[in-house]
C-alpha positions in Angstrom: -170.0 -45.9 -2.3 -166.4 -44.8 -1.0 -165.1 -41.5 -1.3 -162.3 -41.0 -3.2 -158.9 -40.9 -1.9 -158.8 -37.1 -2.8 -158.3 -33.6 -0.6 -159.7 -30.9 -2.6 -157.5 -27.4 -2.3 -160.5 -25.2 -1.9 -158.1 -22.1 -2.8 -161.4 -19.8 -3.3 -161.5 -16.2 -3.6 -163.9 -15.5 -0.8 -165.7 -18.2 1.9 -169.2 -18.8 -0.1 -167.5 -19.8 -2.7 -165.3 -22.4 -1.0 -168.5 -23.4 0.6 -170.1 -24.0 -2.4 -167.1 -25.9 -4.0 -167.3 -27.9 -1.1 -170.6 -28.5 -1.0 -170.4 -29.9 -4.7 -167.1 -32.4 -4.5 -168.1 -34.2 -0.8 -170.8 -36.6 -2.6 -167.4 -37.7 -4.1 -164.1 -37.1 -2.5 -162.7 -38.0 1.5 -161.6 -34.4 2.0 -161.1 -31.0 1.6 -158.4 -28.8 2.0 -158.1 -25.2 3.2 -155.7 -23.5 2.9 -153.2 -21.0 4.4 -155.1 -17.7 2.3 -158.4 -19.1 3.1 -157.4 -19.3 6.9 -156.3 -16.3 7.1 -158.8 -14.5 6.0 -162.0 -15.9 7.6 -160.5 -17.3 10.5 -161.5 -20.4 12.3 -165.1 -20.2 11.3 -164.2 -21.4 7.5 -163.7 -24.7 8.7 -167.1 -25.0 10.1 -168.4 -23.4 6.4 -166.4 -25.9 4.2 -167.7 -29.0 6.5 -171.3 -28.1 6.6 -173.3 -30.9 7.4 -171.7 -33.7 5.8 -169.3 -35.9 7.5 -166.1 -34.5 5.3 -162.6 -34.8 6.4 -161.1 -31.3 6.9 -157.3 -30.7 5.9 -156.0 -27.7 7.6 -153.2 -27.0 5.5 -151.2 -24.4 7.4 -147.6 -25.5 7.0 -146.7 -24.8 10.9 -142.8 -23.9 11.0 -141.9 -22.0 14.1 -139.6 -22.3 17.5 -141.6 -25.9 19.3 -143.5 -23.8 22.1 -145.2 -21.2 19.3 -146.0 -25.0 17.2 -147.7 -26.3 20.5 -149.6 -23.2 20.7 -151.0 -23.1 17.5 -151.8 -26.8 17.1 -153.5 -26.5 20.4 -155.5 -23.7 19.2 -156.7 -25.3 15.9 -157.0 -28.7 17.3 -160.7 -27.6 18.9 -161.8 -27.0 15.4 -161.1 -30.7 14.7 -159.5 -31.1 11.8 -158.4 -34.4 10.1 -155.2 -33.1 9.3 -152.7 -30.3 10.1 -149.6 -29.4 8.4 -146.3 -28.5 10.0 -142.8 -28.1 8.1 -140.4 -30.8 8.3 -137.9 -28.9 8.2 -139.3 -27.2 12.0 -137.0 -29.9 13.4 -138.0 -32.9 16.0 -138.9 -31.4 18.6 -141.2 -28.5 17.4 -142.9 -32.1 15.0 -142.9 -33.8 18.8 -144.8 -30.8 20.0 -147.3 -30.0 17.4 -148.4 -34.2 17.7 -148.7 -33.7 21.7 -150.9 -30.5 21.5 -153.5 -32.0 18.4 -153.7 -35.7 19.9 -156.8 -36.4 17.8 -155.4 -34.1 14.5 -153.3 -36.6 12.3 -150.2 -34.2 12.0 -148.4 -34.0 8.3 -145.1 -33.4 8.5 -144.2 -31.2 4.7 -141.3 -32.7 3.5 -139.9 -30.8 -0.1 -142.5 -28.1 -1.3 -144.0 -29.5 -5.1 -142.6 -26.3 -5.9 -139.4 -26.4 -5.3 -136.8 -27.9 -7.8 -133.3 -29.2 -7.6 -132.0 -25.2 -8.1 -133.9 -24.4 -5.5 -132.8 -26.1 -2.9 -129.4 -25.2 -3.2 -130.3 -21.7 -3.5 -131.7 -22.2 0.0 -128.9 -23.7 1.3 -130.6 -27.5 1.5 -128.3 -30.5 0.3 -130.5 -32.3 -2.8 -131.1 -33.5 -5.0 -134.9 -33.1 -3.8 -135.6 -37.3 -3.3 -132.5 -37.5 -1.5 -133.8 -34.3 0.7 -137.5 -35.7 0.6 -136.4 -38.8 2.3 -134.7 -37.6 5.4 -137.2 -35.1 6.3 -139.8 -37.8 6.1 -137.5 -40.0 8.3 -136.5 -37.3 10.9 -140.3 -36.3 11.1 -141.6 -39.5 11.5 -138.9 -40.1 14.2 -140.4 -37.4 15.9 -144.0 -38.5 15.9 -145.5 -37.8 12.7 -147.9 -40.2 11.7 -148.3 -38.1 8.1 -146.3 -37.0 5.2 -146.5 -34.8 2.6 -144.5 -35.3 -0.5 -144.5 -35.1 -4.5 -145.9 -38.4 -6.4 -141.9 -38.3 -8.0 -141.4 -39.0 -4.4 -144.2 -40.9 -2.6 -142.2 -44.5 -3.6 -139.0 -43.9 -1.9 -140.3 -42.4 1.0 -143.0 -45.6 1.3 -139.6 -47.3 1.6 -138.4 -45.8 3.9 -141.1 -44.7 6.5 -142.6 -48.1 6.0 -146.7 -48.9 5.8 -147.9 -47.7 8.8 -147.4 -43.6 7.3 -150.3 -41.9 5.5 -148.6 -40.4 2.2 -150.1 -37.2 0.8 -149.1 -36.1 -2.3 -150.0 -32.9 -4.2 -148.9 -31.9 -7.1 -151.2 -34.0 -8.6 -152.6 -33.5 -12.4 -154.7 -35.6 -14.6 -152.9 -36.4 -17.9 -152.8 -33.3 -19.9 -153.6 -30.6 -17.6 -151.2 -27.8 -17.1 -148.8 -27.9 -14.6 -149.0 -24.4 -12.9 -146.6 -23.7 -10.2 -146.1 -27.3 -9.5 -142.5 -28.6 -10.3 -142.9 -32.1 -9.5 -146.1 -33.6 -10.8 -147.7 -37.0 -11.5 -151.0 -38.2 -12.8 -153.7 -39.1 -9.9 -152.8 -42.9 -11.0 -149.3 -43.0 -10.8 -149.6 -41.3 -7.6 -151.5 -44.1 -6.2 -149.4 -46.5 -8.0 -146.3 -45.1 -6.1 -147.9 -45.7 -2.6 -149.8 -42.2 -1.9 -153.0 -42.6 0.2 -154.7 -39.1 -0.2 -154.2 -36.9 -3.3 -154.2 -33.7 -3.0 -156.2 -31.7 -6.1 -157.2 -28.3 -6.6 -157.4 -26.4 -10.0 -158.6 -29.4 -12.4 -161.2 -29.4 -10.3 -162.4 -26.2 -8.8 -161.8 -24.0 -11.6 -163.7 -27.0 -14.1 -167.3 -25.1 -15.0 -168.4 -27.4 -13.0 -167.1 -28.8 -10.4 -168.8 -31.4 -8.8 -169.0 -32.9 -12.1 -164.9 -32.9 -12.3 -165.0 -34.5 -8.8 -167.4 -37.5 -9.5 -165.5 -38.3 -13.1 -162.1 -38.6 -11.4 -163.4 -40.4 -8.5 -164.8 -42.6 -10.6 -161.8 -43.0 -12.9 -159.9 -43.9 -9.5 -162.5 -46.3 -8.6 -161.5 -48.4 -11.9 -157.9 -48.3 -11.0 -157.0 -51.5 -8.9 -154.6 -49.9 -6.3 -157.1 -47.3 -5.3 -158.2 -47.6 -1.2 -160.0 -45.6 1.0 -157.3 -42.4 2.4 -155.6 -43.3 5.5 -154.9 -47.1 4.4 -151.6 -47.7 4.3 -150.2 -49.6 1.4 -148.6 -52.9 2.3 -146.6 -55.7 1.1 
């Protein structure tokens, strides 16, 4: 059976229990996400925990965004630990995207677009010309210019930026929540569904599913519920036509 096109944010108070969150959802999902807390705190040995001994893909979600020689550095650095993924911030610029690629040559790097967070008020309050699709779509063009073979964007925004990047991307989309769930501190949300629908490859989940009672249960049903949906793929297969 296939593992669902999902990377679950194991945003856990301490490192057993992202183990054991981990341990529960990998019968189910591609991936799991740790996160910049989670780093921090435990260091390089909690990607070690969260992969165990199954074959998971590990998301190292650290949102690089520094002058291009401090990027190298730290992508080289993580890059040992192997990781699937590593985030760096669009918005870094070409040249410290150019670097992080060059120093993690076997670490897909995802370039962060427009944070799920952040609205069209925001943005101007930071100085950054919206509205947020118009915003999304350059910083997935400049990053993918500059080596990126990943992007992370909101569902809202994962159609568009198919458009313009073209198949050959791998879209990540969080803010992702299953019809009825609460929203959080995500601005710019879509059902797991239309996410696919919209071109995404791997969605990124956290909260309906870690903090269900139980977890691995919340995994399987909406892994299932994405097997039953026609567009659904393994993560990492583009979308084309």
């Amino acid at each position: 059976m296939t593992a669902a096109p999902i990377a679950v944010a194991l945003d856990a108070p301490d490192l057993d229990t992202a183990a054991r969150w981990a341990t529960l959802v990998t019968p189910h999902v591609s991936t799991v996400k740790v996160g910049l807390e989670l780093y921090l705190r435990y260091g390089p040995d909690v990607v070690a925990s969260v992969r165990g001994a199954s074959r998971v893909q590990v998301f190292l979600d650290l949102k690089l965004h520094d002058i291009p020689a401090t990027v190298r550095g730290a992508a080289r650095a993580v890059a040992r630990l192997k990781p699937s993924y590593l985030t760096v911030h669009a918005a870094g610029g070409p040249a410290m995207i150019r670097e992080a690629v060059e120093a993690a040559p076997a670490t897909t790097i995802a370039a962060v677009t427009v944070l799920t967070s952040l609205d069209d008020a925001d943005l101007r309050a930071v100085g950054i010309e919206g509205p947020a699709p118009d915003a999304v779509r350059r910083l997935a063009a400049l990053a993918v210019g500059a080596g990126a073979q990943a992007l992370v964007c909101s569902p809202q925004e994962a159609a568009a930026v198919r458009a313009e990047v073209g198949p050959g991307i791998t879209l990540i989309t969080p803010g992702v929540r299953p019809a009825g769930a609460d929203t959080q501190d995500q601005a710019r949300v879509a059902t797991p569904e239309a996410a696919l629908a919209a071109g995404a490859d791997l969605l990124v989940i956290g909260r309906p599913i870690t903090a269900a009672p139980d977890p691995g249960a919340a995994a399987a049903a909406m892994a299932a519920a994405l097997r039953k949906f026609p567009g659904e793929r393994p993560p990492g297969t583009p979308r084309h036509g």
